[in-house]
FIMIKOL-463729 format. One line per 5 residues: number of its first residue (from 1); their letters; for each residue x negated, y negated, z of C-alpha. Coordinates in steps of 0.1 Angstrom, whole numbers, m for minus. Each point is the difference from the previous one (the first is absolute). Layout:
# residues N
NUM) A) X:Y:Z; ...
***
This chain:
# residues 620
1) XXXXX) 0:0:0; m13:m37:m10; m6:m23:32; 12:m31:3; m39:m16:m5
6) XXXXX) 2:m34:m12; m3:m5:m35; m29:m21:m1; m30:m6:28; m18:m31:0
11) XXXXX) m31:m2:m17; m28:m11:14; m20:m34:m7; m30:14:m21; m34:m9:2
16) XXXXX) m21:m18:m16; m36:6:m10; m28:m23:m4; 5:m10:m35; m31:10:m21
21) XXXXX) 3:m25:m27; m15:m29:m4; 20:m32:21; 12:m21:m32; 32:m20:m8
26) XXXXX) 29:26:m17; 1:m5:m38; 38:7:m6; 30:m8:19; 23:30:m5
31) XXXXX) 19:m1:28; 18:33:m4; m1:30:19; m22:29:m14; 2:36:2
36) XXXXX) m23:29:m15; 15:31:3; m23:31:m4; 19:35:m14; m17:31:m17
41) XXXXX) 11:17:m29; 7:28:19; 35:9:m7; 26:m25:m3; 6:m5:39
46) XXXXX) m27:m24:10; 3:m15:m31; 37:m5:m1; 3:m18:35; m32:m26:m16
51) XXXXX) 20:m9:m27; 31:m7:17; m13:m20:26; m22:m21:m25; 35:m4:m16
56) XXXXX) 19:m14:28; m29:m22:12; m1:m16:m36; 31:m8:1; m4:m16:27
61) XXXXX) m24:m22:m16; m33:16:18; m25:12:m23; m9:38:2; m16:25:m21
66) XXXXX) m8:37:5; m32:17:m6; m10:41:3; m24:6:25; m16:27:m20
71) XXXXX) m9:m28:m29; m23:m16:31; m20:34:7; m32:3:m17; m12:25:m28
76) XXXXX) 36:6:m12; 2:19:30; 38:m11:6; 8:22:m35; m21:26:15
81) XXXXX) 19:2:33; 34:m7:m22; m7:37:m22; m12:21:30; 28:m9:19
86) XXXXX) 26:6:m24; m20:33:m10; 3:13:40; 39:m3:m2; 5:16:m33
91) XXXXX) m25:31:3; m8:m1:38; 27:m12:20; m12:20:33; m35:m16:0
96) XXXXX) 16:m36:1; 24:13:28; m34:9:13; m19:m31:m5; 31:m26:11
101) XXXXX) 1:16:31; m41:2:7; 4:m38:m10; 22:m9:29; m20:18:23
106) XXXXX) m39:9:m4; m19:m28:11; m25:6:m23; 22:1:m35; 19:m32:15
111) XXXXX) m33:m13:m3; m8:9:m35; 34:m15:m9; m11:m33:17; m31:m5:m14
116) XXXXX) 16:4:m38; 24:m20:11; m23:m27:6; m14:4:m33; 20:m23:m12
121) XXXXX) 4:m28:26; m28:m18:m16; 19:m6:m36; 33:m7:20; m9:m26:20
126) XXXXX) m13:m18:m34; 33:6:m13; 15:m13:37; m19:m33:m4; m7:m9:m34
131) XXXXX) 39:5:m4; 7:m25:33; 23:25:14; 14:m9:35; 13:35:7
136) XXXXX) m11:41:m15; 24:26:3; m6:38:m7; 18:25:m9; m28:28:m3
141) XXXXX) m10:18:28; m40:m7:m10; 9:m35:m11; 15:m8:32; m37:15:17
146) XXXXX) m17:m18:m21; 16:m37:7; m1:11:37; m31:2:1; m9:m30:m13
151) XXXXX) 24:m20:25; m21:24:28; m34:m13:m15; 13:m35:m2; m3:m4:m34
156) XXXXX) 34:m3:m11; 14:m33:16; 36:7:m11; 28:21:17; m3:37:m18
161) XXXXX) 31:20:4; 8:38:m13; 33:15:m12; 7:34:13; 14:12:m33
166) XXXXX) m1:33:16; 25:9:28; m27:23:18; m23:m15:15; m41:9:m10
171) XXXXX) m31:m8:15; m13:m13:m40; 29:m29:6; m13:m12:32; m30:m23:9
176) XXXXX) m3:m25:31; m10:m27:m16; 37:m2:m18; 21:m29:11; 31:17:m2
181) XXXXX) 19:29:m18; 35:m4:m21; 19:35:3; 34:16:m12; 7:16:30
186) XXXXX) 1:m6:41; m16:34:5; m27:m10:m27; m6:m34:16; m2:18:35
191) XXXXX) m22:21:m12; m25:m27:m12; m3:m18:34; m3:35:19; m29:3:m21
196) XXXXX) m17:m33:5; 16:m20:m26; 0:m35:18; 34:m9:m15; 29:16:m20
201) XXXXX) 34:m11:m24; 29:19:m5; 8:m15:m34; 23:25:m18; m8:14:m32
206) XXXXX) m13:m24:m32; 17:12:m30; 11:m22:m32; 37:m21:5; 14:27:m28
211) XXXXX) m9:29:21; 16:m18:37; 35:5:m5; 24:31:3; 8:20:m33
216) XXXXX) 40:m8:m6; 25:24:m15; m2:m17:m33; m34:0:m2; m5:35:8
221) XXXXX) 28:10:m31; m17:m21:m22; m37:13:6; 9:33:m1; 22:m1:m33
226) XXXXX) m36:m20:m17; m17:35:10; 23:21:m12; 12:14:37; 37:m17:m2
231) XXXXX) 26:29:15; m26:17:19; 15:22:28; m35:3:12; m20:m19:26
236) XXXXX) m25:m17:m20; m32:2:14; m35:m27:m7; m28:19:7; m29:m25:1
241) XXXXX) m38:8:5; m20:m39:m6; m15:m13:m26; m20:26:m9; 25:27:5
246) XXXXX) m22:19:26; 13:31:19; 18:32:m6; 27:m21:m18; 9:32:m20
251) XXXXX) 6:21:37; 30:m31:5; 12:6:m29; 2:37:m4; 16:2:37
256) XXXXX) 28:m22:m10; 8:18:m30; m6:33:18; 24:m9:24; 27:m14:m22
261) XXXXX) 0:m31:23; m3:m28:m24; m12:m17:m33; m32:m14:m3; m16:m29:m15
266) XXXXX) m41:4:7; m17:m35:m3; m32:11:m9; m17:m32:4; m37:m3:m28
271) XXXXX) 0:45:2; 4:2:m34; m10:39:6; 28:3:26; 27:m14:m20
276) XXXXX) m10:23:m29; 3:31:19; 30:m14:17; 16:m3:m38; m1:36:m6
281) XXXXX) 27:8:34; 38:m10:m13; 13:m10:32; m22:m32:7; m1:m40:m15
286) XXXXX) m39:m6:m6; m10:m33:2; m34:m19:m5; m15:m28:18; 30:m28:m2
291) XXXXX) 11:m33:18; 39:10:m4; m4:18:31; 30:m16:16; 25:16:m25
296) XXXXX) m12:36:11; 3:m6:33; 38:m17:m10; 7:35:m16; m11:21:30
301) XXXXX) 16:12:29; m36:8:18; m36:m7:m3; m26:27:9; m35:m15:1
306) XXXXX) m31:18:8; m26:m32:21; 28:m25:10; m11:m25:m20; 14:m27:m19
311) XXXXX) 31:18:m15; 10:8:32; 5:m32:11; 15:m6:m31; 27:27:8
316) XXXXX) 2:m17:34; 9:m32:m18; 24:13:m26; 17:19:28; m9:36:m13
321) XXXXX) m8:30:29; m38:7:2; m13:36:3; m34:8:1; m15:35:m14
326) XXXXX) m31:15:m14; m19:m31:18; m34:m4:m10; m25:9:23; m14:m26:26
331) XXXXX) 20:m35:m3; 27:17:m20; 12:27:30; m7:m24:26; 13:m32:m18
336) XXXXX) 36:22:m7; 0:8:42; 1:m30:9; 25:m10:m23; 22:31:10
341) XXXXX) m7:m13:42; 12:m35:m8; 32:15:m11; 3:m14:m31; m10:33:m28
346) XXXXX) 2:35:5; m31:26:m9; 7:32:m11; m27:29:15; 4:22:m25
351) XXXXX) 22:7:m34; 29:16:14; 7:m32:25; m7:m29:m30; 32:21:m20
356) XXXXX) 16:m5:38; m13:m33:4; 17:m15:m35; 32:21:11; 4:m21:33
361) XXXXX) m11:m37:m11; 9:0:m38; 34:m23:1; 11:10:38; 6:m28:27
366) XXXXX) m32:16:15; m20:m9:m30; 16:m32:1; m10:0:34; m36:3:m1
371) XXXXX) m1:m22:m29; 17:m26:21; m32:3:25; m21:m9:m27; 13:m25:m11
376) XXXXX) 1:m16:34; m43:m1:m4; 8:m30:m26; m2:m29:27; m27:m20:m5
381) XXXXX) m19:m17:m30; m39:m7:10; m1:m28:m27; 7:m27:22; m25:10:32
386) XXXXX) m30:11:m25; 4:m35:m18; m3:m17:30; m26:13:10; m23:m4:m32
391) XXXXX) m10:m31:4; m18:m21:m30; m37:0:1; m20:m26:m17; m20:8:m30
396) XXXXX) m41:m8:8; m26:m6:m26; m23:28:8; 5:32:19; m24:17:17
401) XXXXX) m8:37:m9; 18:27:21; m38:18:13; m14:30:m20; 1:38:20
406) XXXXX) m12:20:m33; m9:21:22; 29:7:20; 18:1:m28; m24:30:m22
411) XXXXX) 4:20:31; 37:m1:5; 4:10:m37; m21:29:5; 19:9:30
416) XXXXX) 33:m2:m18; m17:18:m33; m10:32:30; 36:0:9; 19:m6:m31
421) XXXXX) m20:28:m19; 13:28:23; 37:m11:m6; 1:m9:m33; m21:24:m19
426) XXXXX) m10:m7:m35; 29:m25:m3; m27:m22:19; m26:5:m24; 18:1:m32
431) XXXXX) 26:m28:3; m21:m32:m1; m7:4:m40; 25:m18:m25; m1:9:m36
436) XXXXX) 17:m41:m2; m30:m10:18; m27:13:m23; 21:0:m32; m7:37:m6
441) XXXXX) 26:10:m26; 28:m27:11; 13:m25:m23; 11:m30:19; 23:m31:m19
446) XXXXX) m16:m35:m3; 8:m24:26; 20:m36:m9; 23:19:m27; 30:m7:16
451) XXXXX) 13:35:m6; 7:35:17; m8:31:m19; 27:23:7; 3:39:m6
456) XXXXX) 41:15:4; m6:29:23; 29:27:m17; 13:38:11; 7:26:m26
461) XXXXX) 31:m17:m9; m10:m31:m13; m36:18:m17; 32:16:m18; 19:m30:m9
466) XXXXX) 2:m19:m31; 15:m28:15; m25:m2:25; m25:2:m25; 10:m32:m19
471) XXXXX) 7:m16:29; m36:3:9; m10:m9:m36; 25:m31:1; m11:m14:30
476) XXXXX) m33:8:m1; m16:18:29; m18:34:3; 11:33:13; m16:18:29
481) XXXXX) 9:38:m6; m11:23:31; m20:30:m15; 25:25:9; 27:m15:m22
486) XXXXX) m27:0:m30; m5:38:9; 44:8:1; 10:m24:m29; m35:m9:m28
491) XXXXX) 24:m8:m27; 17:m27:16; m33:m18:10; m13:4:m33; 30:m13:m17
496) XXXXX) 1:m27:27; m37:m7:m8; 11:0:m44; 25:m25:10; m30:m25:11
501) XXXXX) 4:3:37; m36:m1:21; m2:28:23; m19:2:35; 4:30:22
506) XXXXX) 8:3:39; 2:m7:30; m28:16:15; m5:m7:35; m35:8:10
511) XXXXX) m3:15:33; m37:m3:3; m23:17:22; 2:39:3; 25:m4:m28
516) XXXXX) m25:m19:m29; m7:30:m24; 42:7:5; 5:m38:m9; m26:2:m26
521) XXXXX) 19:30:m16; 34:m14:4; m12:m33:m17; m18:19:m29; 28:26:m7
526) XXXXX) 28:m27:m2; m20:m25:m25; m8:32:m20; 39:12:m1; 11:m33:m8
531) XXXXX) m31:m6:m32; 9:30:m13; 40:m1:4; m4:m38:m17; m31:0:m25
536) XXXXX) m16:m29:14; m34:0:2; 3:m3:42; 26:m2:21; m12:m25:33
541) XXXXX) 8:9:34; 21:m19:22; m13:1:34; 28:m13:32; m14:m28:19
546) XXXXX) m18:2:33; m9:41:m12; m38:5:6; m15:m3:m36; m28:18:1
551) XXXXX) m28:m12:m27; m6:40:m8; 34:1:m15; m13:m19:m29; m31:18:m7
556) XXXXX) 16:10:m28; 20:m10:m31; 28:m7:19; 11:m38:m1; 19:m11:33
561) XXXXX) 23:m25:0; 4:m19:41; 37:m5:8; 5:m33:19; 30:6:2
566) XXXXX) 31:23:1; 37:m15:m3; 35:14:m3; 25:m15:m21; 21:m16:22
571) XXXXX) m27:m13:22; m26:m22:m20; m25:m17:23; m23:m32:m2; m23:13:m32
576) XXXXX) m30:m18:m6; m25:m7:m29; m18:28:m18; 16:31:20; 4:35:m9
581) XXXXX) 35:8:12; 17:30:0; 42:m3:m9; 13:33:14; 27:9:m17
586) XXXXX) 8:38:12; 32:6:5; 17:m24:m22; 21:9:m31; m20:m2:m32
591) XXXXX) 31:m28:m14; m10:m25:31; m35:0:m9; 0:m29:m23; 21:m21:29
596) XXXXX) m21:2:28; m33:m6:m19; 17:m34:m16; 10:m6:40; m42:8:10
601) XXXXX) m8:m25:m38; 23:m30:17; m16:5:33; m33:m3:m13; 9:m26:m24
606) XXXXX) 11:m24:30; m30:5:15; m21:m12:m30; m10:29:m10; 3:25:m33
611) XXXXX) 7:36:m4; m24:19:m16; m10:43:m8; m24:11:25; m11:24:m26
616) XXXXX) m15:m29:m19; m27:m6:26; m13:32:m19; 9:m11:m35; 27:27:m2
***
């Protein structure tokens, strides 16, 4: 049960540090408050509650910009840590289980995790000052060490908060040298200050305005006649597993259908690889990355997340009942606990109880219930108390240079290097390379052409359409064929190649690490189903973003084409000049082809920019 806390505790008056610049007059007279907020682009969590905030403080005229903490770490470590880290939850889950806990309490691997931390307090407290930023915010767990640190070595003279974006509480979030903590819970905030956190916020969750307001009746109808789920007698069911659809997503799903419980729609966030072997089961909606995410949680009865992260509290806010399952290990199991002890989601132990679980809270006054008690966490916006306490700080003429610690800083790398070896394996070693970075077999557009190069990603029924064909032709744009529709259905491609369409072949997620001869096969195999199937001369290989690219993959004649980008129809987001994008258009009928790529020309075309065949990068 929630106590009756109050929802905000005072902060205390911060201090302030000899100032190690130079004593001169201030240069500019912007008199508005400042904020620097500091994510990490790991997962859509800490970066989601950044961006809102910097949101709301802009429009209320304060100036704030976010930045990713691993941009500030040095040799590209922060892409490094980015790859291991999503390599442990895909293909070792039950080491990071291992490693989150050792984290939060052996002495000596909290110390390891403070010294990398602190490899990037130097570049951050340029950014702090040369920006004039009167407040930093974090909502990384290292991020927040990092600025701590600073405050404790008195070298950061402004107030340095953290968000808890997490509702479990972890020694990596905590460092004494933080003014104060922002939380989405009372038992979160509690937590803090039992641990030596010198002050703590109940603030509520910090979620976009279209996300903060219950789902009504109409809206739910309406959603779930656009997806094709009008008349369902069915609980429907979003089964949600982050940006980078991590987790035994495909244990959800199977125990839903197993147990005739509900239908499912599977947001697979940037897992292209999930969503394809997803495709293949009849009784689940797939769907990419995609910023409609309110209309699936309109059309749903439940959400069943896996880390009780930022669609949860977007379930909270639409009013939809929570269940947790399949948690990831470490911050997902614990982060789903505490969610479950504050009353206001359920988690299921096992597969037999989630088919229970949906039974008892999918459209019942119980569900309604719980929902209720989430929604009840929406109190408090921080906007108004972090803004007041950023104060404006002058601009000076020179700053003096944050001291050197090379060698501190060599030594905690090695230290992390010893540790991260062990858990990551080769996906360590081999995930730093880029074919885009050394141009090895990658054709990349020229910048300032005020176009996007586009490639129509089709399933066997539009390969076989005639209609799609021309439309292709007519409008323009290339086809990306997946090799195994080359292998079922040669004719078509070929005739769709006679007809003067471009052809590219894909997706091919790599999975890097242990899996680079696989990825190297799967890449090979598809460009030489779809050359053959189309006569070209070479078929190039669209690669997902954010999949490891490794620069062996291209140690051959295999050209490699680097989605920036992969859009539905209906969802066509801020493009911008020169990218490789990726219209996936699975799924729709072969006669609305032509439509919705006219819909993704006019979007482009109010943003200043043309529509051109990706395929011509290679002169096909």
């Amino acid at each position: 049960m929630r106590t009756t806390t109050p929802r905000h505790r005072a902060l205390p008056a911060p201090r302030r540090a000899p100032d190690t610049a130079e004593a001169t007059a201030p240069v500019h007279a912007d008199t508005r408050p400042a904020v620097l907020l500091v994510s990490a682009s790991m997962g859509a969590g800490h970066d989601g509650v950044a961006y809102e905030l910097a949101r709301r403080m802009q429009a209320s005229g304060a100036r704030a910009d976010v930045v990713d903490y691993l941009d500030f770490l040095p040799l590209r470590l922060g892409r490094v840590v980015k790859r291991a880290y999503l390599a442990q939850l895909r293909y070792a889950p039950e080491t990071y289980e291992w490693l989150y806990a050792n984290l939060d309490r052996n002495r000596a691997m909290e110390a390891v995790a403070d010294a990398f931390a602190g490899l990037a307090r130097r570049r951050l407290l340029r950014a702090v000052r040369r920006g004039r930023y009167g407040l930093a915010v974090a909502t990384y767990p290292l991020a927040g060490q990092a600025l701590g640190r600073l405050r404790r070595e008195e070298r950061l003279d402004v107030p340095a908060l953290t968000f808890l974006t997490d509702p479990d509480v972890h020694e990596m979030w905590l460092d004494e040298g933080t003014d104060a903590y922002l939380a989405v819970y009372t038992s979160t905030a509690e937590e803090a200050l039992r641990r030596g956190a010198r002050a703590a916020l109940v603030v509520g969750p910090v979620i976009p305005p279209v996300h903060a307001s219950p789902v009504t009746a109409a809206e739910r109808e309406c959603a779930r006649r656009s997806l094709g789920l009008a008349g369902t007698s069915d609980p429907v069911v979003l089964v949600v597993a982050g940006s980078w659809g991590a987790g035994d997503v495909e244990r959800t799903v199977a125990a839903l259908a197993d147990g005739a419980a509900a239908r499912a729609i599977v947001l697979c966030g940037r897992n292209a690889e999930l969503r394809e072997r997803l495709e293949e089961r009849t009784d689940a909606l797939c769907v990419g990355w995609t910023d409609d995410v309110r209309r699936l949680l309109a059309a749903s009865d439940v959400v069943v997340h896996n880390a009780g992260g930022l669609s949860s509290l977007e379930g909270f806010g639409a009013g939809v009942p929570v269940i947790g399952h399949a948690c990831l290990p470490g911050h997902g199991r614990r982060n789903a606990a505490v969610m479950r002890d504050n009353g206001v989601a359920a988690m299921a132990a096992d597969d037999r109880e989630l088919v229970g679980l949906v039974r008892r809270y999918a459209g019942t006054d119980e569900g309604r219930a719980m929902s209720g008690r989430a929604r009840a966490l929406f109190q408090a916006d921080p906007t108004p108390l972090l803004l007041e306490r950023a104060r404006p700080v002058p601009q000076r003429r020179r700053l003096a240079a944050a001291p050197r610690r090379v060698p501190r800083a060599v030594t905690a790398t090695a230290v992390l290097a010893a540790l991260a070896l062990p858990v990551s394996g080769p996906s360590f070693a081999f995930a730093v390379s880029e074919a885009a970075e050394h141009g090895i077999g990658v054709t990349r557009p020229p910048q300032s052409t005020d176009a996007v190069f586009v490639g129509a990603l089709l399933d066997a029924r539009e390969v076989a359409s005639p209609e799609a064909s021309a439309a292709l032709v007519r409008r323009g744009i290339s086809a990306v064929v997946p090799g195994a529709v080359a292998a079922a259905a040669p004719d078509s491609v070929r005739r769709m190649r006679a007809d003067g369409v471009s052809i590219l072949t894909g997706p091919c997620p790599m999975r890097g690490g242990l899996h680079l001869m696989a990825d190297r096969r799967r890449v090979l195999d598809s460009a030489r189903l779809v050359a053959s199937a189309s006569g070209q001369s070479r078929a190039p290989v669209v690669v997902p973003p954010d999949s490891p690219r490794s620069v062996l993959l291209t140690r051959t004649a295999t050209t490699v084409g680097l989605a920036d980008a992969v859009v539905q129809p209906d969802v066509l987001p801020r493009l911008r000049d020169a990218e490789e994008v990726v219209l996936d258009l699975r799924g729709v009928d072969p006669s609305d082809v032509d439509t919705d790529i006219a819909a993704f020309e006019a979007d482009a075309r109010e943003q200043g920019l043309a529509v051109r065949p990706w395929g011509g990068l290679w002169r096909l």
